[in-house]
C-alpha positions as CSV (number, residue, x, y, z in Angstrom):
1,X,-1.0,19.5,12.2
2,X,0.9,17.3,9.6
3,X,-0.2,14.9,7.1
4,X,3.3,13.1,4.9
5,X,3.2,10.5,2.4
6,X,6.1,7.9,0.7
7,X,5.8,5.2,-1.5
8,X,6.9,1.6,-1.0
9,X,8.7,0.5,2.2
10,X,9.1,-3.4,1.9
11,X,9.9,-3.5,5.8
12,X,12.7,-1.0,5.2
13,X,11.9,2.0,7.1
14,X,15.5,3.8,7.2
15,X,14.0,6.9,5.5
16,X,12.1,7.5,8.9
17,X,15.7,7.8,11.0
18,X,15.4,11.7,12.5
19,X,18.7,12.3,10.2
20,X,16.9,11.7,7.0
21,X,13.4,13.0,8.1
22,X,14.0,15.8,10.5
23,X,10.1,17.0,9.9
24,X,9.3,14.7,12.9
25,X,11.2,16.9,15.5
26,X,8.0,19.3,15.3
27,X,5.2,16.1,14.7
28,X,3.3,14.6,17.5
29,X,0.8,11.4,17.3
30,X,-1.6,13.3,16.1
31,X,0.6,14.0,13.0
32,X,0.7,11.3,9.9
33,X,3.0,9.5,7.6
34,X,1.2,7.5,5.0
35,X,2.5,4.5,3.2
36,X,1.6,4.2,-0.4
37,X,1.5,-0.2,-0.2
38,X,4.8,-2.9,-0.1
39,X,4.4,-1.7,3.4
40,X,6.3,-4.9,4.2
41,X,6.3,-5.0,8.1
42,X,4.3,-7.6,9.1
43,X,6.0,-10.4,6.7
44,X,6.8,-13.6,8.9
45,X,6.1,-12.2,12.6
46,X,9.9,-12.6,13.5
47,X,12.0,-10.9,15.6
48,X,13.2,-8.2,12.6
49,X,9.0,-7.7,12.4
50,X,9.0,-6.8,16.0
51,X,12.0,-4.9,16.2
52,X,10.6,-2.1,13.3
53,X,7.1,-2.1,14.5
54,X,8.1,-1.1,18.0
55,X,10.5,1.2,16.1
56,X,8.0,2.9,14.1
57,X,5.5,2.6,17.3
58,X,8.6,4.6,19.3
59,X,8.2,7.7,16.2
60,X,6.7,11.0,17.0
61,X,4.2,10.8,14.6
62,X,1.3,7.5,12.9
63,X,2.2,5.4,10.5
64,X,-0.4,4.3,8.2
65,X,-0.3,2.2,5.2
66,X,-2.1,1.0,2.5
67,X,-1.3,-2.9,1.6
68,X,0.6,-4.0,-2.1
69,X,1.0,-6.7,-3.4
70,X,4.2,-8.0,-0.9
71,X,2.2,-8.2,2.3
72,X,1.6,-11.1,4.2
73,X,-2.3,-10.9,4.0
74,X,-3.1,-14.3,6.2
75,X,-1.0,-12.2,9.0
76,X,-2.6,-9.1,8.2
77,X,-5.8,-11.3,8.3
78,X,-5.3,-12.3,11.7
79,X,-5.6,-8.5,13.2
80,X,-9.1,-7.2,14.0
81,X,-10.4,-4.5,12.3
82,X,-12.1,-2.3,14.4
83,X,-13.3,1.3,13.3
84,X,-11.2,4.5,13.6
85,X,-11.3,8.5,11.9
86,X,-14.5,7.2,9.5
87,X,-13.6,3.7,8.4
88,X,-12.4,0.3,9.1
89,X,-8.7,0.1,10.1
90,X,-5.9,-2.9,11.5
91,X,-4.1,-2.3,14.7
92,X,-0.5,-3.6,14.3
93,X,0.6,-1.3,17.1
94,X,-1.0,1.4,18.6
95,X,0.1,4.2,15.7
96,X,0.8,1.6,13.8
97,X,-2.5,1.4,11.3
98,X,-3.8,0.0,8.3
99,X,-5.7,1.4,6.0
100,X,-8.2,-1.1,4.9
101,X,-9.6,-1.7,1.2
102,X,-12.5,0.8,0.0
103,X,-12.5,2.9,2.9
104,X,-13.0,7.1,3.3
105,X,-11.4,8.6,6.6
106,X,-11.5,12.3,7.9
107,X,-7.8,13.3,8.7
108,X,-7.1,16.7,9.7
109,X,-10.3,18.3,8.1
110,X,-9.2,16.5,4.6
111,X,-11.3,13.1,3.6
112,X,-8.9,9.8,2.3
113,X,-10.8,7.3,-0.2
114,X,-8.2,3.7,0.4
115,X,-7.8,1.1,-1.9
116,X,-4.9,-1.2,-1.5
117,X,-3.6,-4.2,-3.7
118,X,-1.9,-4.6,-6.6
119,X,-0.9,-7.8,-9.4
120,X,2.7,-9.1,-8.7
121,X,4.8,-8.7,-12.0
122,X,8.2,-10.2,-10.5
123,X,6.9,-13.6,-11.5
124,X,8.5,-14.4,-14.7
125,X,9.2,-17.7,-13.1
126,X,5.9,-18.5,-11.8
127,X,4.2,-18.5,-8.2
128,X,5.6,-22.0,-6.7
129,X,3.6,-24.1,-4.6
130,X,5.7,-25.4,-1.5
131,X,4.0,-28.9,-1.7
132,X,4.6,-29.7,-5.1
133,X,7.1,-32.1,-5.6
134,X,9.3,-30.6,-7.4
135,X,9.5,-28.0,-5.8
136,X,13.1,-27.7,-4.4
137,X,14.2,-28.6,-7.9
138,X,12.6,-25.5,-9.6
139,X,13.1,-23.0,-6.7
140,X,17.1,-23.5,-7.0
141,X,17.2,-23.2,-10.7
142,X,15.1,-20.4,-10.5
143,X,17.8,-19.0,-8.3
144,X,20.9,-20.2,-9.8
145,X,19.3,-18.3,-13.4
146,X,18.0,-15.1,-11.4
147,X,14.4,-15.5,-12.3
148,X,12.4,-13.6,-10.3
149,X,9.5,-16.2,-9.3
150,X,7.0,-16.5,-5.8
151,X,6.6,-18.8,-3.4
152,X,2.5,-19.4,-2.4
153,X,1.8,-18.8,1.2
154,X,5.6,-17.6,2.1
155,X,6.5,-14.7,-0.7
156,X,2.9,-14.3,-2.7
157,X,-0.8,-14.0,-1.8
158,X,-4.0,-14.3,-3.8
159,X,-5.1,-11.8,-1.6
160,X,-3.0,-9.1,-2.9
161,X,-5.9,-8.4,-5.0
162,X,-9.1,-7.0,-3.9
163,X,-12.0,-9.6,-3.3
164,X,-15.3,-8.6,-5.1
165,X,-16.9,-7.1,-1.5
166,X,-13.9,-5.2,-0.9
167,X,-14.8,-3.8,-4.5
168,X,-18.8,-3.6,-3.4
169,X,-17.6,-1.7,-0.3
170,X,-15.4,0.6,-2.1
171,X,-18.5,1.8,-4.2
172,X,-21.1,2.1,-1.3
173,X,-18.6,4.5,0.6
174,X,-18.0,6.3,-2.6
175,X,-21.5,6.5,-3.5
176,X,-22.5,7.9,0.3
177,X,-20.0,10.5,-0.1
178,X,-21.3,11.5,-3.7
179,X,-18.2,10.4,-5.2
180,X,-15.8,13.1,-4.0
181,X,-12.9,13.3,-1.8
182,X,-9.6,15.4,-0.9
183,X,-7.6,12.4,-1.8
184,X,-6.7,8.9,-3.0
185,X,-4.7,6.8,-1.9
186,X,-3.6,3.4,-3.8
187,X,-0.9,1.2,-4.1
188,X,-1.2,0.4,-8.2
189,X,-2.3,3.1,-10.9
190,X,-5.2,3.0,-12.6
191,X,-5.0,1.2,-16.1
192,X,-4.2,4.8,-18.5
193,X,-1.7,5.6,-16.0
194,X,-0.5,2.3,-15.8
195,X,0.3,1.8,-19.0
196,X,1.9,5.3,-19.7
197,X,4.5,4.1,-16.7
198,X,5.5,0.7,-17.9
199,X,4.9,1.5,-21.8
200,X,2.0,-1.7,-21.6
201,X,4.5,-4.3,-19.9
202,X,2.1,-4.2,-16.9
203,X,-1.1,-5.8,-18.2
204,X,-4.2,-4.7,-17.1
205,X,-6.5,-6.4,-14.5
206,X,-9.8,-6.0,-12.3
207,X,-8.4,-3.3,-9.7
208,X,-6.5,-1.4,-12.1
209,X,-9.4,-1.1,-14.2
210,X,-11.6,-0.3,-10.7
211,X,-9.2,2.1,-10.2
212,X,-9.8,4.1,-13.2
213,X,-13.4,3.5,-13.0
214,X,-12.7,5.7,-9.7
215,X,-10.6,8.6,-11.7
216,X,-14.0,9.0,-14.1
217,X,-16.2,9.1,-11.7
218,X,-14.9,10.5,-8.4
219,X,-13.7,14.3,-7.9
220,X,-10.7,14.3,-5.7
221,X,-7.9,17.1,-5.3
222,X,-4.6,14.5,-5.3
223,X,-4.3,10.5,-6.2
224,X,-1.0,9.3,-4.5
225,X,0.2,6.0,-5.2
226,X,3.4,3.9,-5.1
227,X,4.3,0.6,-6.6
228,X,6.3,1.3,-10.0
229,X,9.5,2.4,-8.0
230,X,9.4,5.8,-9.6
231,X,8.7,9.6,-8.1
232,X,6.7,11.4,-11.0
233,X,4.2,14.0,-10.9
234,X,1.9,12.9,-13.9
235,X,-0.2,16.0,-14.7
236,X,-1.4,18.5,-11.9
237,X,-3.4,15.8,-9.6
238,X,-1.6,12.7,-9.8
239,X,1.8,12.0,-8.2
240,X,3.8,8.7,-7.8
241,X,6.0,8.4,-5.2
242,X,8.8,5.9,-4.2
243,X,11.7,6.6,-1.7
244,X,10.6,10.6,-1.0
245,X,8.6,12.0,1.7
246,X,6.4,14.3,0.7
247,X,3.5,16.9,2.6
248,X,0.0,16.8,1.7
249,X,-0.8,19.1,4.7
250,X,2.2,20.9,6.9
């Protein structure tokens, strides 16, 4: 039995090819590969969508991800959850899972507290609203100047933070498990880390400071999380990870 994790896809899954993970040769379904958030597949339900979900659904081994901050959460919102391994998960094929918000699953023996979501920072030029007149204007000199901005409803979601029961959730499970798991899964750092990483360009905000809510309080083993395109081990128990695949469990 197998347990890998990576950081941020964003619908790119060319690090799963055999030639550049040969791991899966000896992995099986029952065998995971965890995505830290930006999992990215599920973005506009067109045919590139359904070509690398099938693909992914055609590897070895199950793919599970927590959500970032660049998922399409009104598709994701669209999928059932339905329970699965100790909490709530979303079916986009059959070993194709996500990881919902504030959940604790049993994989292998080892116990998984979730807690996707993160704040957008590639929005210097705003979050656009497609109805607004001007609109058109302002998107194209966005472009023509290279200002990273989002578009509401196409590129960004208010949903890529945690609403306040996903947060009441989150502390319920904790609290039934005495505050202690094997690991911890995120997208976004908590706030300390967080700032250490982007020397305070990433500002603080309610599930960053959640997050390190959870680091006082809980006892875990590892915290794994993506988002600030970096691989670091920070300290003995907390590791970022981007583009690498690495074991919890081989």
């Amino acid at each position: 039995m197998a347990i890998f994790i990576t950081g941020d896809t964003h619908g790119d899954f060319i690090r799963f090819r055999p030639a550049l993970f040969p791991q899966q040769f000896h992995l099986t379904k029952e065998d995971y590969v965890i995505i830290c958030g930006d999992f990215g597949g599920l973005w506009d339900n067109g045919p590139e969508d359904e070509y690398w979900l099938n693909w992914l659904e055609e590897r070895p081994f199950t793919t599970l991800f927590v959500d970032g901050n660049h998922e399409n959460f009104h598709l994701l919102a669209q999928i059932a959850p339905e329970p699965w391994q100790g909490g709530q998960i979303q079916r986009l094929r059959p070993s194709v899972l996500r990881l919902m918000r504030g959940q604790i699953y049993t994989l292998q023996g080892l116990t998984f507290f979730t807690m996707g979501g993160a704040s957008s920072h590639d929005i210097a030029g705003g979050i656009l609203n497609p109805d607004d007149p001007r609109f058109k204007e302002t998107h194209r000199r966005l472009l023509l100047q290279g200002i990273p901005h989002r578009i509401n409803g196409v590129t960004w979601w208010q949903e890529e933070l945690p609403c306040q029961e996903e947060y009441e959730t989150a502390r319920e499970n904790l609290e039934r498990r005495g505050w202690a798991v094997d690991c911890v899964i995120t997208h976004c750092a908590p706030t300390f880390l967080q700032k250490e990483l982007t020397r305070g360009q990433y500002r603080p905000d309610a599930l960053t400071e959640f997050l390190e809510e959870v680091f006082q309080r809980c006892r875990f083993q590892h915290w794994y999380f993506g988002h600030y395109h970096q691989h670091r081990m920070l300290g003995t128990h907390c590791t970022l990870l981007y583009e690498e695949i690495v074991p919890i469990r081989t």
